[in-house]
C-alpha positions as CSV (number, residue, x, y, z in Angstrom):
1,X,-25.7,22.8,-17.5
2,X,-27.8,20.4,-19.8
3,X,-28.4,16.6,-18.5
4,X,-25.8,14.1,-18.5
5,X,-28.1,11.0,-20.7
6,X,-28.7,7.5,-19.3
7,X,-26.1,6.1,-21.4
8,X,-22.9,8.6,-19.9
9,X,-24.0,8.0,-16.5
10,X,-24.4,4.2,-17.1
11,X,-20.4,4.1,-18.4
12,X,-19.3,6.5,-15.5
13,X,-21.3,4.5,-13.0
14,X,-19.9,1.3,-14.3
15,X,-16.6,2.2,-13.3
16,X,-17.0,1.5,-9.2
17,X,-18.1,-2.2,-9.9
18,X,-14.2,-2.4,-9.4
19,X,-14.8,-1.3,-6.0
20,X,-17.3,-3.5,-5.7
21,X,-15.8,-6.6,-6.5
22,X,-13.2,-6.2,-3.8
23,X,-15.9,-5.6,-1.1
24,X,-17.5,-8.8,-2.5
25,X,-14.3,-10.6,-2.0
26,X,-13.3,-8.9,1.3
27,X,-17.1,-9.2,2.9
28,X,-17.5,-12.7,2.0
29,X,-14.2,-14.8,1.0
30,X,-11.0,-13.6,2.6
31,X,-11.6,-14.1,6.0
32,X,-13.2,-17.4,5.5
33,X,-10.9,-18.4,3.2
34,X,-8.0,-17.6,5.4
35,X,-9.0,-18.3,8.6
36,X,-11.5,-21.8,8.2
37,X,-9.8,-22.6,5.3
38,X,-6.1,-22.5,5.4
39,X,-6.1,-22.0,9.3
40,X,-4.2,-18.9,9.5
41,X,-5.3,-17.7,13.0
42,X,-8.1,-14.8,12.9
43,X,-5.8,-12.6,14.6
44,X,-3.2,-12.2,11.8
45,X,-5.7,-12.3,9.8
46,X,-7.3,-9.1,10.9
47,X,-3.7,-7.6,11.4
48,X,-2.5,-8.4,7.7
49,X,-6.3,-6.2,6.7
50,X,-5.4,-3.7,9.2
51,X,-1.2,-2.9,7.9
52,X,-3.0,-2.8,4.6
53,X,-5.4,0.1,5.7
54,X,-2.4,1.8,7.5
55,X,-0.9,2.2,4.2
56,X,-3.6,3.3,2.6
57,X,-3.1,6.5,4.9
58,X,-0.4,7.2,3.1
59,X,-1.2,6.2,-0.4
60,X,-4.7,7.1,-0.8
61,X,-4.1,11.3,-0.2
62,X,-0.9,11.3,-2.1
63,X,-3.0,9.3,-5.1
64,X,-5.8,11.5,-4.8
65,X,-3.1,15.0,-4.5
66,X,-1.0,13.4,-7.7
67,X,-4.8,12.8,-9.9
68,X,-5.9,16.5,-9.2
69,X,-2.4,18.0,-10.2
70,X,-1.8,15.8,-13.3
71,X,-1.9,17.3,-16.7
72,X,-2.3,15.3,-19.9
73,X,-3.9,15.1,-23.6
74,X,-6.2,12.9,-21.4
75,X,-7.3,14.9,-18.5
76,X,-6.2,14.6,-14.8
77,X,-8.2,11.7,-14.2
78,X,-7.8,8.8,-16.9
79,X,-4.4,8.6,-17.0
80,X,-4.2,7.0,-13.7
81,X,-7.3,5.4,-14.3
82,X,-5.8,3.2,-17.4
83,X,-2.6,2.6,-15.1
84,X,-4.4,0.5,-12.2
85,X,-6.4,-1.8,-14.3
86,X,-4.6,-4.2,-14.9
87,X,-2.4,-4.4,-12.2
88,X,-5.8,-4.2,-10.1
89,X,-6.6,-7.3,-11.8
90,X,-3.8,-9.5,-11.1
91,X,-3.8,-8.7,-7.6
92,X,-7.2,-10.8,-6.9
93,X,-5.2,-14.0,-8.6
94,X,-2.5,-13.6,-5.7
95,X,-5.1,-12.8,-3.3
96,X,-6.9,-16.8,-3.7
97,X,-4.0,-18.9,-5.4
98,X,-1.3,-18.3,-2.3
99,X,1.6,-20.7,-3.0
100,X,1.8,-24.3,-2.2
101,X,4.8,-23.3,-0.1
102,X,2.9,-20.6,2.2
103,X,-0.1,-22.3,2.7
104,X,1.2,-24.4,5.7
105,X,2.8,-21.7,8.0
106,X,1.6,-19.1,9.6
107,X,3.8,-16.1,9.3
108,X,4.5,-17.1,5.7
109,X,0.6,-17.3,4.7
110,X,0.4,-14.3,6.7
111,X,2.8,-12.2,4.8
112,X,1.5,-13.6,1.4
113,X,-1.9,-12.3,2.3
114,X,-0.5,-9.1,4.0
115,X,1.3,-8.8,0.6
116,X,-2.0,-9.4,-1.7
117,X,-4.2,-7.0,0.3
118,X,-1.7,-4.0,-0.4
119,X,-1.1,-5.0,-4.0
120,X,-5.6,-5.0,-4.3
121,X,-5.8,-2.0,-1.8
122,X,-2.8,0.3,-4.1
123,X,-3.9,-0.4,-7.6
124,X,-8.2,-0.1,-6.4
125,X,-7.0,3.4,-5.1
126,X,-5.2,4.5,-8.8
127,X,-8.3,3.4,-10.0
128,X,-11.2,4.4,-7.8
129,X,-9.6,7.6,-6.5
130,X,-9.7,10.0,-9.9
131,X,-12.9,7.9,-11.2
132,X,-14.9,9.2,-8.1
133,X,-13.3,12.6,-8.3
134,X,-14.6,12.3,-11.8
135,X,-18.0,12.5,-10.6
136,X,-17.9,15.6,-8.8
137,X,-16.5,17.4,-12.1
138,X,-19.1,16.5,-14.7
139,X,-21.7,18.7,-13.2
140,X,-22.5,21.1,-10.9
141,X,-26.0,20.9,-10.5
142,X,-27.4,20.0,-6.8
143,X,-29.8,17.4,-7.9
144,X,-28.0,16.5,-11.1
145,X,-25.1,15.6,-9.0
146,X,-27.5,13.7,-6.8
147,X,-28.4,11.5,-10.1
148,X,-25.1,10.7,-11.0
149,X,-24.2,9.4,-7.6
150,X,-27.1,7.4,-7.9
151,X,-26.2,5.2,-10.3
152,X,-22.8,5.0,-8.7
153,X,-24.0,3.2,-6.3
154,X,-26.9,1.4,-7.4
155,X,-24.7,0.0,-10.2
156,X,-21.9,-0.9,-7.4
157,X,-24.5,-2.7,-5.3
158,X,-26.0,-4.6,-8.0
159,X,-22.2,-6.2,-8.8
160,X,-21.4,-6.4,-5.1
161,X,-24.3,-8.6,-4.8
162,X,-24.5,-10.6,-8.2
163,X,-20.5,-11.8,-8.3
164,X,-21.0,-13.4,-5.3
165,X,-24.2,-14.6,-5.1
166,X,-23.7,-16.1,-9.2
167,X,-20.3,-17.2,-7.9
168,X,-21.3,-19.6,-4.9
169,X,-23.7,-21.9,-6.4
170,X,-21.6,-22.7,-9.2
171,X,-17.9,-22.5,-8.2
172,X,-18.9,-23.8,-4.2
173,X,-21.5,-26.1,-4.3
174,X,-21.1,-29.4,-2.6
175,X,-19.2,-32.2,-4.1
176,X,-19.4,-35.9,-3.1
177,X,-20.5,-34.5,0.5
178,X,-18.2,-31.8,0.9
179,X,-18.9,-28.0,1.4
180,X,-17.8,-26.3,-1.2
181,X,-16.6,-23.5,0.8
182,X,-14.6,-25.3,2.4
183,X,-12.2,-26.5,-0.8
184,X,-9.2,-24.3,-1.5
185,X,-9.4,-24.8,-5.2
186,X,-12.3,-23.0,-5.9
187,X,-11.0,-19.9,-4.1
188,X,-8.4,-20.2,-6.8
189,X,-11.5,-19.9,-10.0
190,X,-13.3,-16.7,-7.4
191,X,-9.5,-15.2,-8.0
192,X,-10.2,-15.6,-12.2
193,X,-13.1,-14.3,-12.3
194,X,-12.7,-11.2,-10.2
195,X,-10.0,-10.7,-12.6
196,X,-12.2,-10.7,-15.5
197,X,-14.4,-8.8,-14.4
198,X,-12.4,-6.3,-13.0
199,X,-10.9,-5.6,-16.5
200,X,-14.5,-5.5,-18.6
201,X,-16.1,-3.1,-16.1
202,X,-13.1,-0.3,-16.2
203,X,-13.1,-0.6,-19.7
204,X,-16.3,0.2,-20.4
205,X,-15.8,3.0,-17.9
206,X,-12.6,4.2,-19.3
207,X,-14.3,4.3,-22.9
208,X,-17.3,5.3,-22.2
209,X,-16.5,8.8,-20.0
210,X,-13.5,9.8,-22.5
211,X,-16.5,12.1,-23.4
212,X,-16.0,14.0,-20.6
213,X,-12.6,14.9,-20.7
214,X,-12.8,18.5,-21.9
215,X,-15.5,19.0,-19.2
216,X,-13.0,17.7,-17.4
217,X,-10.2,19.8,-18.6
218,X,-11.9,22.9,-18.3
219,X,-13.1,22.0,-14.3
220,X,-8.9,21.3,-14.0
221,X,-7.9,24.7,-15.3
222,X,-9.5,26.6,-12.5
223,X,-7.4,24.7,-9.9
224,X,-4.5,26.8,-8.4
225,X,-2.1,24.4,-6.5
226,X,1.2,25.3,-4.6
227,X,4.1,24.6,-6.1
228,X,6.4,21.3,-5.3
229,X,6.0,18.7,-3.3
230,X,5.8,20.7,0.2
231,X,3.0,22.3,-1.6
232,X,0.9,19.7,-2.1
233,X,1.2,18.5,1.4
234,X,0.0,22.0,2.4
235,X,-2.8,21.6,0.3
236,X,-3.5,18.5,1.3
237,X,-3.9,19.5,5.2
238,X,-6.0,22.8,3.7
239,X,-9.0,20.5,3.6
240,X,-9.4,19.8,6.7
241,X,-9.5,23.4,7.6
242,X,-13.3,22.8,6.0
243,X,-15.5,21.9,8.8
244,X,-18.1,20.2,6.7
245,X,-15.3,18.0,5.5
246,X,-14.1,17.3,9.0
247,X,-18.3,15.9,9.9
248,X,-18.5,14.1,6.8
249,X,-15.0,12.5,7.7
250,X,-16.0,11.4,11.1
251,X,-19.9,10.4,10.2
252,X,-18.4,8.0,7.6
253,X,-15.7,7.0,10.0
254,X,-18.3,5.5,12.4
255,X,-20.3,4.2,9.9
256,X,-17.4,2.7,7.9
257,X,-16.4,1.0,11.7
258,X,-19.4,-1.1,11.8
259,X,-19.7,-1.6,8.1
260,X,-16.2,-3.1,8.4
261,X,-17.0,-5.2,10.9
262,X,-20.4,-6.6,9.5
263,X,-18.8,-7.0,6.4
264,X,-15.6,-9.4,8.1
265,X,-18.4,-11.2,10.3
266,X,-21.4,-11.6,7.2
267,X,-20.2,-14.9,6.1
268,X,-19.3,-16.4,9.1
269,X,-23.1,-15.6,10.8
270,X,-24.7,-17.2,7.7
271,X,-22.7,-19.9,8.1
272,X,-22.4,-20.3,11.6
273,X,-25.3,-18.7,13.2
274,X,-28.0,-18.6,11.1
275,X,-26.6,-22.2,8.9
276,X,-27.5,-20.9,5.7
277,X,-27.1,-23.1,2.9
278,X,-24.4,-21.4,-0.2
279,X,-27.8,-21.8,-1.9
280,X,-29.8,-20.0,0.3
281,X,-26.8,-17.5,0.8
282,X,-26.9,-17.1,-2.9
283,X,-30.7,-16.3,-2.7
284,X,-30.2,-13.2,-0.5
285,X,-28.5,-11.6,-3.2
286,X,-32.1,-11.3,-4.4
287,X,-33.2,-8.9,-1.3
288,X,-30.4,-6.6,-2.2
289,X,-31.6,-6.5,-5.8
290,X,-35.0,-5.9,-4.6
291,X,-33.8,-2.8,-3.1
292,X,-31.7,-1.5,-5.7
293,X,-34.7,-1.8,-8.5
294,X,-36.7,0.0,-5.5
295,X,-34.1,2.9,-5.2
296,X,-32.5,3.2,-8.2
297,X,-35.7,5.1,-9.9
298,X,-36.9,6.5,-6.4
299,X,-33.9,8.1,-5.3
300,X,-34.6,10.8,-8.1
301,X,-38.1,11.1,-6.9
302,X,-37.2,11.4,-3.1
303,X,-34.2,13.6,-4.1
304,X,-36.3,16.5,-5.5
305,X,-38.8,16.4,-2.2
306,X,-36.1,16.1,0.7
307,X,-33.0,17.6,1.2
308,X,-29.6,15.8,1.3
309,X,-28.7,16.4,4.9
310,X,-32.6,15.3,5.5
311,X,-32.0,12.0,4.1
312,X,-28.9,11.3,5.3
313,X,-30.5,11.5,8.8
314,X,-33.4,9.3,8.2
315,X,-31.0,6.6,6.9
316,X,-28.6,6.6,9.8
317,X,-31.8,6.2,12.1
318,X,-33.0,3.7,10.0
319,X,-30.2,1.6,10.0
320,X,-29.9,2.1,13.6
321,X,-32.9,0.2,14.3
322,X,-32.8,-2.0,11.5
323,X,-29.9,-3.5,13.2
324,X,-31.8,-3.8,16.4
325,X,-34.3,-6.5,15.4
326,X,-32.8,-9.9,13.8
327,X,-30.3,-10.3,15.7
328,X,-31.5,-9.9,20.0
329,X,-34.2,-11.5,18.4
330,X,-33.0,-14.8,18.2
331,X,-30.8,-14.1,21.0
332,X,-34.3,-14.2,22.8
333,X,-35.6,-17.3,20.8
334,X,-38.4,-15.1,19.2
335,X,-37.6,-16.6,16.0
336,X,-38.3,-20.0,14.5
337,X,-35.6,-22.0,14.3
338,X,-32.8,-22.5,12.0
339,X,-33.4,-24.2,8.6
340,X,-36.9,-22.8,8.3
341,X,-38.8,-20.8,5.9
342,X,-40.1,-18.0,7.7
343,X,-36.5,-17.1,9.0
344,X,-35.2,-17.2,6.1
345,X,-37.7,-14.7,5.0
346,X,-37.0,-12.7,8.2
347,X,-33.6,-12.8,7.6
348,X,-34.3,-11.6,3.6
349,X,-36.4,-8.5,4.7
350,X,-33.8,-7.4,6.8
351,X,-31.2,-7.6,4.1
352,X,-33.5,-5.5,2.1
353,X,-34.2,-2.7,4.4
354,X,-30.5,-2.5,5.1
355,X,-29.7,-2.3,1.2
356,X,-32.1,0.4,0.6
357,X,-31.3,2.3,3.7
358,X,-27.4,2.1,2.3
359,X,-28.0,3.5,-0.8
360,X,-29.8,6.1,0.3
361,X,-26.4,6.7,3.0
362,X,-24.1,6.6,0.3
363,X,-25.8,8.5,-2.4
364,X,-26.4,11.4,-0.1
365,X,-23.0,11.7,2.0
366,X,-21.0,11.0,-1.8
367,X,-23.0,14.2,-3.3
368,X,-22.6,15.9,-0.7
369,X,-18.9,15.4,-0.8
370,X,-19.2,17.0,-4.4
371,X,-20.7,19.9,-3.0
372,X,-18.1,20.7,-0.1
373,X,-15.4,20.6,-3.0
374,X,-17.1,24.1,-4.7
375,X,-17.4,25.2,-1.4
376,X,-13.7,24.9,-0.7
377,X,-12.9,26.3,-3.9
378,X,-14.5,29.3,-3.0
379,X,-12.1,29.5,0.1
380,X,-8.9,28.7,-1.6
381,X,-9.1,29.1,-5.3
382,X,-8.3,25.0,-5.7
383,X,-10.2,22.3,-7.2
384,X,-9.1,18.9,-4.8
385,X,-12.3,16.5,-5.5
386,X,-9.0,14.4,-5.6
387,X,-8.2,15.1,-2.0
388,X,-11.5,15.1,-1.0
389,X,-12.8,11.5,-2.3
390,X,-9.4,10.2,-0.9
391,X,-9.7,11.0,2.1
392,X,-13.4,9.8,2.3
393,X,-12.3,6.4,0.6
394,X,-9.4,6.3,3.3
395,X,-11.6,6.6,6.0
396,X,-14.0,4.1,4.9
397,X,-11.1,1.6,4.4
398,X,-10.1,2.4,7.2
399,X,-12.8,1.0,9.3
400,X,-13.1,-1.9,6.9
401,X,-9.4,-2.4,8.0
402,X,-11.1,-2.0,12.0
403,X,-13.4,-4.2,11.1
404,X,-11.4,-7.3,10.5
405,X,-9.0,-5.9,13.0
406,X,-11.2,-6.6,15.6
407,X,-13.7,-9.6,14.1
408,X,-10.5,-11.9,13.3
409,X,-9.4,-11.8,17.3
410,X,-12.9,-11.8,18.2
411,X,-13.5,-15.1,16.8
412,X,-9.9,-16.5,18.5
413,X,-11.9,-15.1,21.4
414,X,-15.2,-16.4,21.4
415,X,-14.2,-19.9,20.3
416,X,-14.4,-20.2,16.9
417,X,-12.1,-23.2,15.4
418,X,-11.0,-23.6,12.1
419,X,-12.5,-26.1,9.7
420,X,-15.4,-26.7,12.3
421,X,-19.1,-27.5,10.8
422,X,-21.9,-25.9,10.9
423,X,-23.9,-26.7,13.8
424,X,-21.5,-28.4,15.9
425,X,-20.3,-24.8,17.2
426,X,-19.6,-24.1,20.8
427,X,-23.1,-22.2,21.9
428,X,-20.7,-19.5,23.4
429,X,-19.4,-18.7,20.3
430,X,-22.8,-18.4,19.0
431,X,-23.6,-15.7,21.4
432,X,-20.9,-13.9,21.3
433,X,-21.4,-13.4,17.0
434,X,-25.4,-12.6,17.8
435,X,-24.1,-9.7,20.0
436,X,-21.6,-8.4,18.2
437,X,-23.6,-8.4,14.8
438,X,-26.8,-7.0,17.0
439,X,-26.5,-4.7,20.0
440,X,-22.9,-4.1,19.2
441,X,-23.3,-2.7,16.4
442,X,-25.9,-0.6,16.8
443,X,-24.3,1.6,19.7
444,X,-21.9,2.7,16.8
445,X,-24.8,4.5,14.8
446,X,-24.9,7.4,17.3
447,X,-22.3,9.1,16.1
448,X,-22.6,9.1,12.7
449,X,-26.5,10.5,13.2
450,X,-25.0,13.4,15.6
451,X,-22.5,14.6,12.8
452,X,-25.5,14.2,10.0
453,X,-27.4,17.2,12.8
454,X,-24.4,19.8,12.3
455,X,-24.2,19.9,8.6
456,X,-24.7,22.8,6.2
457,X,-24.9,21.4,3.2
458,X,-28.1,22.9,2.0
459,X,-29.0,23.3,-1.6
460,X,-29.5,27.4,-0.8
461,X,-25.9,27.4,0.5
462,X,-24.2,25.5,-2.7
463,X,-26.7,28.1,-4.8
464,X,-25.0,31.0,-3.1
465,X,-21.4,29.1,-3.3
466,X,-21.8,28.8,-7.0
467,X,-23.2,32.5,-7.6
468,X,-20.1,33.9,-5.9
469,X,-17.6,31.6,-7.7
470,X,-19.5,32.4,-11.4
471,X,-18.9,35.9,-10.1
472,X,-14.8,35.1,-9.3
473,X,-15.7,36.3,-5.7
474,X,-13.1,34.2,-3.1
475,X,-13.4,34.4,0.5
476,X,-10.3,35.2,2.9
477,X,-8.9,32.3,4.2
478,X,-10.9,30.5,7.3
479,X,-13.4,28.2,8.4
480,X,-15.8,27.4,5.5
């Protein structure tokens, strides 16, 4: 298969900046929005994100079943692509402008937000569900697949980073001696432009992969699904009958676990713990740029000299111990203090590694997933990338859900009051967010490196998975 060009990997890549805008808003605004801001207690906080992820269980397999069964003019995958976007949109208004009437009760606020997560969480899923099956179905070639992945994810990171870290200094800067972050208003502009962004990204995505829909209609046409409803189910419960599927499910299950709970606590460290100014905050968008410019050409180049499994091994260990430094570090006062330069710059390197060491994460467990997809169509005759990238997305979700699950009670427990200014914190509550975001989190890499050792996802075994399916050769039913 010739190479997909800069430009149709650019407008594909594009499209999971919607993803990205969410995990902007969800790793640094909604929990501090909610729970310093309008005071609804941490607790229901984390349980309104967590109902939202339980539905997701449901929604997110019978999305990604509906995308790899649908037939139109327009593939299986655009179709649903076009429905969510602007519904997708909206939802980020309701998620920051909760009504005047809400905002002063608790179960009230709390059913608005458990309301606004579903609405984002629903309508990201119709989107993001068929445009990363998408990816798996435009090529077939081990590294090729590898590339396109890449910019995936270096083009969601570079979003991920730049909304928010544009966004603070303008729309949360201090006024007349307030912190910004602390005035509701603004939360309602971060709503707007999420929305607008949201709607220029997928439409350069939708536009610019239309390309691919005969590709994509000719992948579609060797998929053999049971019939009805009943069927589908069945099919959906074949994958798991793939036990490469099963360790990539669980290695992103524990990595999405303390993902999701670094991503809930970010804002409230740099804040709290580390009393970061927005500017400053702002500023560490720059490390995670840094890494992307260092990774987005250099994945190609460490792509064609390692294997996938390889590198997805190095970056779990990586991040293991990336995590074991900052953190205990300060715990143990081997760190100048807070407010100067050099921690700031210790703090900056270690947003860097952990960017770079990310990418390489994602790049390499999301092509992989594209390669467990031929190799269940060898075993059943059925083409499910839609299955497949739902239920990865679920899982990560999932943990994201865990995350502020268990960071909203944790800051209840550790004595973390709403509307209370940085530096006048209890130092209890200061230790317990140094250990959870340190030593805590690091005892939850060892499973995800243990599933990376029982792989076999080698690029000999997809060469000998695609020579028996150019050949029509399907294997009897059974472990894959």
């Amino acid at each position: 298969m010739k190479e997909i060009s800069f430009g149709a990997k650019f407008s594909y890549g594009i499209g999971t900046m919607t993803y990205s805008i969410k995990d902007a808003a969800f790793a640094i605004f909604v929990l501090l929005f909610y729970k310093q801001v309008l005071g609804l207690s941490g607790t229901l906080t984390g349980l309104a994100i967590f109902i939202s992820v339980m539905w997701d269980a449901v929604s997110d397999p019978m999305i990604g079943a509906w995308s790899d069964r649908l037939k139109s003019r327009w593939g299986r995958r655009h179709p649903m692509m076009v429905a969510g976007t602007l519904p997708l949109a909206f939802s980020f208004i309701m998620l920051f402008s909760p009504l005047d009437a809400v905002r002063d009760t608790q179960w009230p606020l709390f059913f608005w937000l458990l309301a606004s997560v579903i609405a984002v969480r629903t309508f990201l899923t119709v989107f993001i569900i068929p445009h990363t099956a998408m990816g798996a179905e435009i090529s077939d070639d081990y590294h090729e697949r590898t590339s396109i992945v890449n910019f995936r994810t270096n083009l969601g990171w570079t979003i991920g980073v730049l909304l928010p870290a544009i966004t603070l200094p303008l729309l949360f800067k201090d006024a007349g001696g307030i912190d910004g972050r602390f005035v509701i208003e603004n939360y309602y502009y971060y709503g707007w432009v999420s929305f607008f962004a949201v709607i220029l990204v997928a439409t350069i995505c939708i536009v610019g992969t239309r390309q691919f829909i005969p590709r994509l209609k000719e992948v579609a046409s060797r998929n053999k699904p049971s019939i009805g409803f009943s069927g589908m189910i069945r099919d959906t419960l074949a994958t798991l009958g793939n036990e490469n599927f099963k360790r990539i499910i669980f290695l992103d299950l524990a990595m999405g676990a303390m993902m999701g709970v670094m991503g809930a606590l970010n804002m409230i460290a740099y804040t709290y713990f580390w009393e970061l100014t927005v500017l400053q905050i702002s500023v560490l968008a720059l490390a995670s740029i840094a890494a992307v410019t260092i990774f987005f050409p250099g994945m190609s180049f460490i792509a064609q000299r390692w294997q996938k499994q390889t590198l997805l091994k190095f970056s779990v260990i990586g991040l293991f111990f990336n995590t074991l430094w900052l953190y205990p570090a300060r715990l143990l006062d081997l760190l100048p203090e807070n407010g100067s330069a050099l921690l700031f710059v210790f703090i900056f390197i270690n947003m860097m590694l952990f960017t770079g060491l990310t990418i390489i994460r994602t790049v390499n467990i999301h092509s992989i997933m594209a390669d467990i997809a031929d190799e269940h169509e060898l075993k059943t005759g059925r083409r499910q990338e839609g299955v497949f990238f739902a239920a990865a997305a679920f899982a990560t979700k999932f943990v994201m859900g865990f995350g502020y699950m268990v960071a909203g009670p944790l800051l209840d427990i550790i004595g973390l009051e709403a509307g209370v200014a940085p530096g006048d914190v209890p130092d209890t509550a200061l230790l317990g967010i140094g250990v959870i975001m340190g030593p805590v989190l690091a005892l939850l890499y060892v499973v995800p490196w243990w599933m990376s050792t029982k792989l076999d996802v080698s690029k000999e075994r997809l060469a000998e998975v695609h020579s028996k399916l150019r050949s029509g050769e399907q294997i009897p039913d059974g472990p894959v």
